[in-house]
N, C-alpha and C positions, 0 to 999 in steps of 0.2 A: 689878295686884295686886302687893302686895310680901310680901317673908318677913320674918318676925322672926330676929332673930341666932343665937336659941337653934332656929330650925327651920333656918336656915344649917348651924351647926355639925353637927345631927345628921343632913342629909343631907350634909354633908362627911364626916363617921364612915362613914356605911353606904355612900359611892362609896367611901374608901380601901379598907373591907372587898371591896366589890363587886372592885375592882382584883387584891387579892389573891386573895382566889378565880379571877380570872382567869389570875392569873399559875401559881395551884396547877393551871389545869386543863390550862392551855399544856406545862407541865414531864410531867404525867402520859401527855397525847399524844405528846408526843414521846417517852417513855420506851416507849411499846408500839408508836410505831412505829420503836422502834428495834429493840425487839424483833423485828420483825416482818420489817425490813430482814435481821438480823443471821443469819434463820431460813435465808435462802437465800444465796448470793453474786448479786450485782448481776446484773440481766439475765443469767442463767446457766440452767439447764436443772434441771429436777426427778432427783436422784442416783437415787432410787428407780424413778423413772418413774411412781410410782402420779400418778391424774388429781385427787387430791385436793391435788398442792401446789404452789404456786406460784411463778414468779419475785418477786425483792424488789421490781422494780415493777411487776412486776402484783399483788400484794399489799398496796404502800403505794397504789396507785391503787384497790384495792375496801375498805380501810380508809377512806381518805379521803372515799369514796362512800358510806359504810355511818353515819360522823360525819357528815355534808355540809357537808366542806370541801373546798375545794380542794385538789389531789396539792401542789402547789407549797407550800402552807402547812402542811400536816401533816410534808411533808420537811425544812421549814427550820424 
């Protein structure tokens, strides 16, 4: 089976789109876990002590589980 030039191009359009969206969604993740990192100090201890908060990685690790990605690639 072959494509014609003009179905080339318009799936070459809708992958660059696909790309950017990609790229939009990577920049978003990482923005909330950075958030998210930012909420505790590194492997540190909950200030309050209540049972509801978390260290920053044990928070970027049930983030990452909660998107199903891996810890390693939501932190980087």
């Amino acid at each position: 089976m072959s494509v014609t030039r003009d179905r080339y191009d318009e799936l070459g359009k809708q992958g660059r789109e696909w790309v950017r969206t990609m790229s939009r969604a990577h920049w978003c993740l990482g923005d909330a876990a950075m958030e998210i990192e930012l909420m505790r100090s590194y492997g540190g201890t909950n200030p309050s002590g209540r049972d509801d908060l978390f260290t920053a990685s044990e928070a970027n690790r049930m983030f990452a589980k909660e998107i199903g990605q891996a810890c390693t690639a939501v932190r980087s």
